[in-house]
N, C-alpha and C positions, 0 to 999 in steps of 0.2 A: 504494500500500500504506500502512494505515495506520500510525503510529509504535506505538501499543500492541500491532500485532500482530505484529512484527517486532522486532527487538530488533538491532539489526545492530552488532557489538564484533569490534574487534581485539584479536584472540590469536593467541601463538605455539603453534600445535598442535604439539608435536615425537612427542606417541607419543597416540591418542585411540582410546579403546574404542568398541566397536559399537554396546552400549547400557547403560545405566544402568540400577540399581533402589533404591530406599528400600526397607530389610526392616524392616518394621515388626512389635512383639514380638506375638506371638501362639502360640495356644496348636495347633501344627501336627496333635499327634493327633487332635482334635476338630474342628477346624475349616480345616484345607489341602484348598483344593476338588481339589488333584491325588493325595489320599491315595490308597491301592488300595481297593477292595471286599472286602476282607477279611470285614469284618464284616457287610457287607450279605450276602454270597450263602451259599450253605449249601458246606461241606466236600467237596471231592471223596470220588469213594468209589467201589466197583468197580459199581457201577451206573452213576453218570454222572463222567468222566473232567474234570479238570482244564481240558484243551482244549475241555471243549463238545460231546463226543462220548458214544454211547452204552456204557457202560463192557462189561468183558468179563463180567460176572454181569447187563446189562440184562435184565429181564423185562418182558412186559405179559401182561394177562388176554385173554380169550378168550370171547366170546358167540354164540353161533349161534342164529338163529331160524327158525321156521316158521309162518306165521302167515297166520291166514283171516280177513278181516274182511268185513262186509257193510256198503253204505252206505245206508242208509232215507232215500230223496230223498224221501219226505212227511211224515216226523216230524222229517226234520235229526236222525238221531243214527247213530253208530258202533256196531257191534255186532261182538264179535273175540273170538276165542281165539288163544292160542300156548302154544307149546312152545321153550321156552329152555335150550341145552344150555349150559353153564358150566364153562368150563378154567381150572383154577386152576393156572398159569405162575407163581407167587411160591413163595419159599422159606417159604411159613408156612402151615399149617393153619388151616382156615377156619370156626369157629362157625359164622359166621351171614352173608348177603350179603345186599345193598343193591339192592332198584329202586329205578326214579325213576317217580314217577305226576304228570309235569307239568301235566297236568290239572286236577289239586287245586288249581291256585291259583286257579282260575273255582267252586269249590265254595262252597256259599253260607255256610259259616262258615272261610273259608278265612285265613291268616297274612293273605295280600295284601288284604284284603279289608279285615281290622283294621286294618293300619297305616296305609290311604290315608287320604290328609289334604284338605282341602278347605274351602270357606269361603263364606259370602255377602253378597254384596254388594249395592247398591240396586236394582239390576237384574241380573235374572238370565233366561236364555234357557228355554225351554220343552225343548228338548232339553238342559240343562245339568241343568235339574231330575230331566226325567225317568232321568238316567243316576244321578242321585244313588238313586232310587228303584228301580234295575233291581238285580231277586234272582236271576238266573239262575244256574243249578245245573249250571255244565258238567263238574263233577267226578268221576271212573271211578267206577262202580257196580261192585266187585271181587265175580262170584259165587261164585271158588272159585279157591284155590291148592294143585295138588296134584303129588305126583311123579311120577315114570313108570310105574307100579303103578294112578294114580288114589284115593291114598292120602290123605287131606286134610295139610297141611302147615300148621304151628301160623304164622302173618306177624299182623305187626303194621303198620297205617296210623299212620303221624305225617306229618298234613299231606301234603306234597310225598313223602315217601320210606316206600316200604314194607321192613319187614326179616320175611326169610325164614331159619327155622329149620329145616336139613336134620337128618335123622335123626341122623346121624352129621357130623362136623366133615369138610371135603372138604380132603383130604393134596398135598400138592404134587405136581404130573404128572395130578390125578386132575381128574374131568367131573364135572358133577352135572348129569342133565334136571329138568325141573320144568316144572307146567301152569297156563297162567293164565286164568279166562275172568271179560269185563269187558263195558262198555258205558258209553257217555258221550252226553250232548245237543251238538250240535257247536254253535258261537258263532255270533251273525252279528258278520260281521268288521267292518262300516260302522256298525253300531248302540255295540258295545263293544268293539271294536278285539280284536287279538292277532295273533298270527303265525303261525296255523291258525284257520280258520272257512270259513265261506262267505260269498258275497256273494248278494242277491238280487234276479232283473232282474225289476219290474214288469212293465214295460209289452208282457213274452210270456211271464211268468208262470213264469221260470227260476232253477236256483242253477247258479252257480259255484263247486266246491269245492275250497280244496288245504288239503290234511289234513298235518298233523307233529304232531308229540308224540304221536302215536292209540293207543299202544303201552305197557302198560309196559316201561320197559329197563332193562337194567344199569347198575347206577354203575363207574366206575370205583375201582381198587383199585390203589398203585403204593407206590413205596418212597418218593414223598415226601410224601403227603396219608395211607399207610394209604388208607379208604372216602374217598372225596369224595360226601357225605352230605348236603354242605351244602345248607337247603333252598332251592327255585326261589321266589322271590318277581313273579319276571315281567323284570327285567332282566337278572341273570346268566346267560348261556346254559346251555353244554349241556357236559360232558365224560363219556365215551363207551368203551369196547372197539371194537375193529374186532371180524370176523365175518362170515359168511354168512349170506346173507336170501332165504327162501325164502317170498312173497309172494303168498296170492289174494284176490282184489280185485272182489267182487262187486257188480256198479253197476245200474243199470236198462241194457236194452240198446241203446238209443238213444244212449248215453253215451261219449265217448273218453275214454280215461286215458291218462294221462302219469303215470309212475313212474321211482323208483331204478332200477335192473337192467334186463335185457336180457327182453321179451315170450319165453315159453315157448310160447305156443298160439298164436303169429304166423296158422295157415292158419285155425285156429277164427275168430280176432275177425277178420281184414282180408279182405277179398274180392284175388281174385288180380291184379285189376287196382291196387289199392293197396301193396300188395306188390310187386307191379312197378316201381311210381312210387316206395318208398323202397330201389329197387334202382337203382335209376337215379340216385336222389338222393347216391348213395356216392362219384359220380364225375362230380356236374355241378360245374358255374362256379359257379352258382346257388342260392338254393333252389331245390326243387321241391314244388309244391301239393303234398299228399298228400290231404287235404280242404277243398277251397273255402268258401269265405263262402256263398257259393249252398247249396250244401249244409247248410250251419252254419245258413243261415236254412229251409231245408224241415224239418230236426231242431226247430228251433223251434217248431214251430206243436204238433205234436202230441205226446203224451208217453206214451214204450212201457210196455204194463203186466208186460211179462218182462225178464226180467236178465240176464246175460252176467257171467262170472267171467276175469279178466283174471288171466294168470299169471306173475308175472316171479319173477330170478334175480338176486340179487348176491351179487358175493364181495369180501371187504376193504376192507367200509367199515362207519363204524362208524353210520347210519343210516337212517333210510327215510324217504319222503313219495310222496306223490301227487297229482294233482288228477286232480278226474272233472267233467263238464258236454257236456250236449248241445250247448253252442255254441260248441263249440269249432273253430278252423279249425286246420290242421296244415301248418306245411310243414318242408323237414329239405335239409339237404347235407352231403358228406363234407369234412373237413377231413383229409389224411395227415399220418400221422407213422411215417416208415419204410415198414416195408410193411406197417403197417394203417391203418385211415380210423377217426376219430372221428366221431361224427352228432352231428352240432349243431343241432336241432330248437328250435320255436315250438310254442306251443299258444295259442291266444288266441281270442275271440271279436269280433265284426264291431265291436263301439263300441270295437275299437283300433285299425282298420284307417283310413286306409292304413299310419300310421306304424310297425305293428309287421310289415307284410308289406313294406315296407320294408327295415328295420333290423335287425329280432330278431335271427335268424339268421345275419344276416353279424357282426354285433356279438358274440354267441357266439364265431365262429370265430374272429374278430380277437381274441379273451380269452385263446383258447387256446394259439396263437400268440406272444403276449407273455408270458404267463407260462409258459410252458413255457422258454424263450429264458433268463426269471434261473431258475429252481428246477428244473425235470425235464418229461421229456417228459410230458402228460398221463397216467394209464394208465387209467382208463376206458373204454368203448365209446362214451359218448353224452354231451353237458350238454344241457341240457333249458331255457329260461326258457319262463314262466309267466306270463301279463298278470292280474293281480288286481288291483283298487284300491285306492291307498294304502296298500303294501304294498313290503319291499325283505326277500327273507330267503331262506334257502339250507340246501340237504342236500345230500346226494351226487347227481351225477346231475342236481338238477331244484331249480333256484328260482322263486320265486314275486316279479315285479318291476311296477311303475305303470306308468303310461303311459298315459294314454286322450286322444281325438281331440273336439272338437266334432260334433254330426251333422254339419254340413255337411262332414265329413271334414277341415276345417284344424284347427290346431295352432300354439303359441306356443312362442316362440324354447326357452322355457323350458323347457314342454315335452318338448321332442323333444331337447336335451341333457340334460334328471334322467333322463329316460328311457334315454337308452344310456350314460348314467353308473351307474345301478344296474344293468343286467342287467350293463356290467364288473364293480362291485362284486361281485354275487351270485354270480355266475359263475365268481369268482374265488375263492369262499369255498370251491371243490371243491380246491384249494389249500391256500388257512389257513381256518379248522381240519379241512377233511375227511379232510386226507391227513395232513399236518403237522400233527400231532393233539394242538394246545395246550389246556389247562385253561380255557375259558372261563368257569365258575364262579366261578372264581378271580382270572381276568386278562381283562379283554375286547381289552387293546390287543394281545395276543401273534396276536389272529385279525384284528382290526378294521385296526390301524394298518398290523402289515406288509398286509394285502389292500390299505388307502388307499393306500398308497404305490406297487404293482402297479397299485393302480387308475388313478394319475397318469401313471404311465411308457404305460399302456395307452390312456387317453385320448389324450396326443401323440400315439399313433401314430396311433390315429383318424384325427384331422382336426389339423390344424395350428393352434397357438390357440386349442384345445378349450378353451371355458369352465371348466377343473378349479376346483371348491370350496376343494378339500382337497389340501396337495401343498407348491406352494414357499414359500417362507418367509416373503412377506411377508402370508400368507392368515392366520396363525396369531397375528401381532402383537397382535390388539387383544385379544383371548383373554390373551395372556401379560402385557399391562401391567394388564389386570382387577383388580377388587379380589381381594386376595389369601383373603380371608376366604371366597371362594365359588370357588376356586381348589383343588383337590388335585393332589398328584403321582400321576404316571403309575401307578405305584408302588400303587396303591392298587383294594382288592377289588371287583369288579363292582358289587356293591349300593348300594357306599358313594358311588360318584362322583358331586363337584359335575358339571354342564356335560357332561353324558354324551361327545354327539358331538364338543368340542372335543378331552373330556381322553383320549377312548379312540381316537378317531378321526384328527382333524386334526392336535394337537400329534405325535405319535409317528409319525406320515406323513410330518409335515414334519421332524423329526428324520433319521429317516432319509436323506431327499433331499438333506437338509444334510449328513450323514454322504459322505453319495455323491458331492458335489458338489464340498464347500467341504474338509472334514477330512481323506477318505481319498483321494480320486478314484476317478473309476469303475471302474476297471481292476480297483482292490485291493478294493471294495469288491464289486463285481459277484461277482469271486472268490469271496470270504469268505459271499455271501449264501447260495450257490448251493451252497457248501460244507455252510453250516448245514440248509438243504432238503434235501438229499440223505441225509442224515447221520440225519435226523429222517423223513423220508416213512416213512407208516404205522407213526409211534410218537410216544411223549408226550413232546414238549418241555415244558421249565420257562423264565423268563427267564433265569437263570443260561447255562443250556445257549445260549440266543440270545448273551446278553453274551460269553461265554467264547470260541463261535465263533468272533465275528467280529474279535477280536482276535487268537486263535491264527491264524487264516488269514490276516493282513492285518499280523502283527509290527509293529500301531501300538495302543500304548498308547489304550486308549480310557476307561480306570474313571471318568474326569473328564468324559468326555463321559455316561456313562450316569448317574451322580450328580446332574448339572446337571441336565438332562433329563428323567431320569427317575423322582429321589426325591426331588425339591423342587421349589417353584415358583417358582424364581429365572428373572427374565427378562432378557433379552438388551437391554444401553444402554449403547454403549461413544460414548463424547464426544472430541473433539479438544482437547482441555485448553488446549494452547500447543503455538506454535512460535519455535524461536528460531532465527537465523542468522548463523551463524559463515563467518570466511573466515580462511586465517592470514597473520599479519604478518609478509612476507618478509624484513623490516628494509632493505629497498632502500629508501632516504630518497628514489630517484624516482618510486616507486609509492606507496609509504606517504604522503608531505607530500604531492602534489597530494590524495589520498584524505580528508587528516586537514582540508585548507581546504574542499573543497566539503562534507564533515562539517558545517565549522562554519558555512556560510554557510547551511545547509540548515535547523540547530536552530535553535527558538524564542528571540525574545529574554527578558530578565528584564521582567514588567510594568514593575518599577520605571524600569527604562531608557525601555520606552518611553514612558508618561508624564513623563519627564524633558524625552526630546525635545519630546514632542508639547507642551507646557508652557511650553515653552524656558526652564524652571527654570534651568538651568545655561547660561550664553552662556561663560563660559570658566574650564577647569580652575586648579589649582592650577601644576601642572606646566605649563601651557599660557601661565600669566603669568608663570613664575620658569624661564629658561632655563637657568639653572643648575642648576635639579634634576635636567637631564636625566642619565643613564650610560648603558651600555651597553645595559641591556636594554630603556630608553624606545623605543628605534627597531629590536628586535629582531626580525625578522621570521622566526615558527618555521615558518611553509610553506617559506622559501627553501632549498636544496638548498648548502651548505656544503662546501668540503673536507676540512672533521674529519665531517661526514656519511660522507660516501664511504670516509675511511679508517676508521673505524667496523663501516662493513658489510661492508670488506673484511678486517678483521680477524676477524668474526662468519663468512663464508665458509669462511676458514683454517681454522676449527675443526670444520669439516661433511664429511664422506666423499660422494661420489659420489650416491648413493641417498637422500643424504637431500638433499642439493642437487635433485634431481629433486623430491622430492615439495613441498619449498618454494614451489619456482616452478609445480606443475603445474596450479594455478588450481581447484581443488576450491574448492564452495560446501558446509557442512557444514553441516544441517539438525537438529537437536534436537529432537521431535515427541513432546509426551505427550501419554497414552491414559488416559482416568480410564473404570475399571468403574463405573458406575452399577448398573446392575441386576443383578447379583451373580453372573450367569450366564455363565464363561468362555469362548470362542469363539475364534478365529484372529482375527485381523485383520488386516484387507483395506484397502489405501491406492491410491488410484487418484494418481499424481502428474501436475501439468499442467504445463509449462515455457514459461518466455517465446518459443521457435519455435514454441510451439503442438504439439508430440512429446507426447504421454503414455508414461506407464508406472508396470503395475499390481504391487506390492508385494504379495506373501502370507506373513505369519507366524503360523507354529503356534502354537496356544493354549498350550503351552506357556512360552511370555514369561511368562505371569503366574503362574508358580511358585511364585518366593518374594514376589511380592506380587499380591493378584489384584485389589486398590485401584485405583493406578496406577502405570504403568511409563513410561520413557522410553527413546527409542530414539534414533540418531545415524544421518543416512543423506547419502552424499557423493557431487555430483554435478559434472560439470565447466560442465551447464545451472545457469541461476537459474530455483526455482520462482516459478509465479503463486501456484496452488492446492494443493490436497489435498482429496481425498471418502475419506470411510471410509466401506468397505462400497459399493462404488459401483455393484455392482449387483444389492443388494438379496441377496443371499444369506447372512446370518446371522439373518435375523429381530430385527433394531435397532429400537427398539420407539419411539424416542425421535429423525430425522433432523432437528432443527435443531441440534441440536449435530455434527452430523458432518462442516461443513467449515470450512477456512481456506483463503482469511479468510471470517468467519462471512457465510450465504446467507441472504437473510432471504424464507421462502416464504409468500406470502400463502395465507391460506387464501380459499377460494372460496364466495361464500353467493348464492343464488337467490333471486330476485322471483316470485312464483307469483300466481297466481287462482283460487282454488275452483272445482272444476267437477266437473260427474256424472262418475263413473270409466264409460270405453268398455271393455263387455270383450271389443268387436273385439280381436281377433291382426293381426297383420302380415299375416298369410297371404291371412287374411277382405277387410282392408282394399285389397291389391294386385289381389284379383280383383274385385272392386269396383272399383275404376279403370281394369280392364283392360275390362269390361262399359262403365264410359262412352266410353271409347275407341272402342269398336267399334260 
């Protein structure tokens, strides 16, 4: 051990505190990272309660639809009408209400359209050009808004949100019907991206389509936004009414669709021998085909010139989607819960195969499973994933997730875990926000983060070691030491965020898990989540309502954790400052003097001495030629152990009671360990100790410590072992952004740098390459 790292001093310890702090002056209302959120969250009030609960005047609104759409697979465009019934559940009379015409942001003079930014450079790509140059006009063609009479209704189009003026102001308790009929050009999804379009298959002259937003809907109306109006620019999602949806779905007839709700004319569209197969599928091990590849591939070739209207049902959700395409394959199994069965279906077509008749489906069911376990049993009939390219997004019922194979049917590592990493994601989203029906508009991490976090716990269970992105703490580190300038808090509105997927996604994921792991334990936190889920299912959470919960269910202060976290961009650098080590001075002169000689024999001499010697400047002292100089103390020898020693320490004995004479002699090593916050961001901290038997043992202290200083703190820890080491944070669970400072004695970790060679990139897979080897083999 080194001398600077050690500090090793006798004292007499007779009374020694646990830990020490420097309070240094500061100004606590403005800046104590453990103040309450007072300020930050809004007023309890008899709508949402103190605790994070729904208060006893909670309302929400109410939208019901009916609605006919047709899909034109040779122009790609939508054609629909609805009928929108509206319950006005608030204490206020209503002028005028809010659709949402998400569409409009693909219209050719649309907000999003103006504000996209872009640039050019010395070279530029032909497809880069050409998107600079694409005027496509996918924006609603509204023919007519009228009410249930067919009465024209005076609306106004701004951008993204149409506002509709009913005759009369609609009174609290009271409905309002009204009719709307529209039409849009659907996108291609590969050419200019979105989150509805179609994709198109060359080479057999087919579309894939899954359609969302096709609809105008309601906005939301609640007691803490009033309208959420705010307009869609293309990243902030979606916030919604829950409602009935009554659904027909006009396609060519050639075509399977996959929807929201529950198929009405099941004997119409399936022949009875299909019907039989997702009768049987309620209660296999398995999937079960319901429509083969082979099949998928005879629908292919030819293209029906008659239609089929597919009719579905939902209740209590607050949206709808669909995909339609001939090439679609189908398979489905039950998943129970109690004594009904969930169907957890696949819809894909043959360039996903094998890996999605594989996977899908069982992937599904394992989502359902997990997440039911922290929040609620599912309550749906069905989840639905959807193979579309380069694509991960979610409604009720039925998302649309990547995944695609090489012809030769293989697949890379990578692959085939983003692949059953988004259908958990998306899957999951029937969850946050479908059911637990958070502001997306508004907040993306309240749907995004908590789903990332279900998605991580979902993934382990999977497979052991699952690849997860997004999740433990040290995935989120490099993100958090970032430059701060391209950095926002959590805290911060959909449109606005630097670093989308970090700040909405991964940080508040791994938050959580850090919550779950390191601050609450799983026990109290699992509790408290699953509290606030059940509490919320089918209604509109705020963050408050999340924050509030999971402290009132969990009696652990957390406003310091949500703070940190969530409204700044302070990052996690806690450093091992010093150690020092103490032992105390028994005053036993036969312990202490042998102690106090091998001390001295041990420290450094003065240079000057030893160039003395080494010089032989000096052959003989002063005192060394005049024996008379000598007294008493020239021949003193203070290691030697005296009779006035002994009476000494027996006189210092006489004056000790029992209990302290014990703890004198009981050989504790007392340790002094300070912790310097670097990155501003308070945490627990975690001390892994290592002793000279080679025994470990792991220290955890609440973040708390850094109350009255969140600088640096000092702690006192006494052991009857001598430490070697100390790791802070030792296994990786605060997200410490900064590990060369975290041990004593300090660890010095090389970094690691590769010698490489240029070469053509292989875009063999593993898979490709293994069968390849296996063919020379044989």
């Amino acid at each position: 051990m080194h001398i600077k790292q050690i500090t090793k001093q006798l004292l007499t310890l007779l009374c020694l505190g646990l830990f020490t702090v420097t309070v240094h002056a500061q100004d606590n209302t403005n800046h104590n990272k453990f103040r309450q959120l007072y300020e930050e969250l809004p007023t309890p009030n008899v709508y949402r309660t103190a605790a994070g609960a729904p208060g006893h005047k909670y309302y929400q609104q109410r939208a019901d639809y009916d609605i006919s759409v047709r899909l034109d697979d040779e122009n790609q465009r939508i054609y629909g009408e609805e009928t929108i019934t509206y319950t006005n559940n608030s204490p206020d009379p209503l002028d005028y209400i809010w659709i949402q015409l998400e569409q409009n942001m693909r219209a050719q003079h649309s907000d999003t359209k103006k504000i996209s930014t872009g640039s050019i450079s010395d070279r530029m790509s032909f497809g880069r050009l050409e998107r600079m140059h694409n005027d496509f006009d996918g924006g609603f063609k509204i023919d007519y808004v009228k009410d249930d009479k067919g009465k024209n209704l005076p609306h106004i189009v701004n951008n993204t949100m149409m506002r509709v003026d009913p005759p009369r102001a609609i009174k609290p308790g009271q409905s309002f019907s009204f009719k709307v009929k529209w039409w849009y050009n659907i996108n291609d999804r590969m050419e200019i991206g979105g989150r509805s379009g179609y994709e198109y298959f060359e080479k057999d002259d087919n579309y894939l389509y899954t359609i969302a937003q096709f609809y105008p809907r309601m906005a939301v109306y609640n007691d803490v936004e009033g309208w959420q109006n705010k307009q869609f620019l293309g990243r902030g999602e979606f916030a919604l009414p829950f409602g009935d949806f009554n659904v027909k779905i006009t396609v060519p007839s050639d075509h399977l669709v996959s929807a929201t709700g529950i198929l009405q004319n099941k004997k119409e569209i399936l022949p009875e021998a299909k019907r039989d197969l997702l009768k049987k599928a309620e209660t296999a091990e398995d999937p079960v085909i319901i429509y083969s590849q082979d099949e998928a591939i005879e629908r292919e070739k030819d293209k029906a010139a008659d239609t089929k209207t597919w009719h579905f049902k939902a209740e209590d959700v607050r949206d709808f989607g669909f995909a339609s395409s001939r090439k679609f394959i189908w398979d489905a199994m039950g998943v129970p819960f109690g004594d009904r069965v969930v169907m957890a279906m696949s819809f894909y077509p043959k360039e996903g195969n094998p890996l999605w008749e594989k996977y899908s489906t069982e992937v599904v069911a394992q989502t359902l499973r997990t997440y039911s376990r922290h929040t609620f049993d599912y309550p749906y009939p069905k989840a639905q994933s959807i193979n579309a390219a380069d694509i991960g997004m979610e409604y009720p019922m039925i998302c649309f997730n990547y995944g695609r194979t090489n012809e030769d049917g293989t697949y890379s590592e990578r692959t085939k875990y983003g692949m059953i990493g988004v259908i958990i994601h998306e899957v999951g989203h029937n969850f946050f926000p479908m059911i637990v029906n958070s502001d997306e508009r508004q907040w993306t991490w309240m749907d995004e983060g908590l789903n990332t976090f279900l998605q991580y716990l979902t993934e382990q269970e999977w497979e052991r070691d699952f690849p997860s992105r997004r999740g433990p703490a040290p995935s989120i580190v490099d993100y958090m030491k970032g430059d701060k300038d391209n950095i926002m808090p959590i805290m911060t509105n959909s449109e606005s965020i630097y670093q989308f997927g970090n700040n909405a996604y991964g940080k508040p994921a791994t938050a959580l898990n850090i919550l779950r792991e390191t601050v609450m334990g799983r026990e109290l936190f699992d509790y408290a989540f699953k509290q606030y889920a059940q509490r919320w299912k089918f209604k509109h959470p705020t963050p408050a309502d999340f924050f509030r919960t999971m402290e009132d269910a969990s009696a652990v202060d957390l406003d310091w954790f949500w703070r940190g976290w969530f409204f700044t961009t302070d990052h996690v650098d806690q450093a091992i400052d010093d150690v020092k080590w103490f032992r105390v001075n028994t005053q036993n002169p036969e312990v202490e003097k042998p102690l106090a000689e091998k001390q001295q024999e041990q420290a450094p001499e003065n240079i000057s001495t030893v160039r003395d010697d080494d010089m032989k400047m000096v052959s003989q002292t002063a005192v060394e030629r005049e024996a008379e100089l000598e007294d008493f103390y020239s021949n003193y020898d203070p290691f030697k152990v005296t009779v006035l020693d002994k009476q000494d320490y027996d006189q210092y004995l006489s004056n000790l009671d029992q209990e302290e004479k014990e703890l004198l002699n009981a050989g504790y090593n007392y340790y002094e360990v300070t912790i310097r916050n670097d990155g501003g961001l308070v945490m627990p901290v975690i001390l892994k100790f290592t002793y000279a038997d080679g025994s470990t043992e792991v220290k955890r202290i609440p973040a708390e410590i850094w109350r009255l200083n969140d600088q640096e703190v000092s702690k006192v820890f006494y052991t009857r072992k001598e430490l070697t080491n100390i790791a802070l944070d030792p296994n990786l669970e605060i997200a410490d952004t900064d590990r060369d400072d975290n041990y004593w004695p300090k660890r010095e970790q090389p970094t690691r740098f590769e010698l490489f060679k240029r070469q053509s990139r292989n875009s063999e897979n593993k898979m490709q390459r293994a069968r390849q080897a296996e063919e020379m083999d044989s």
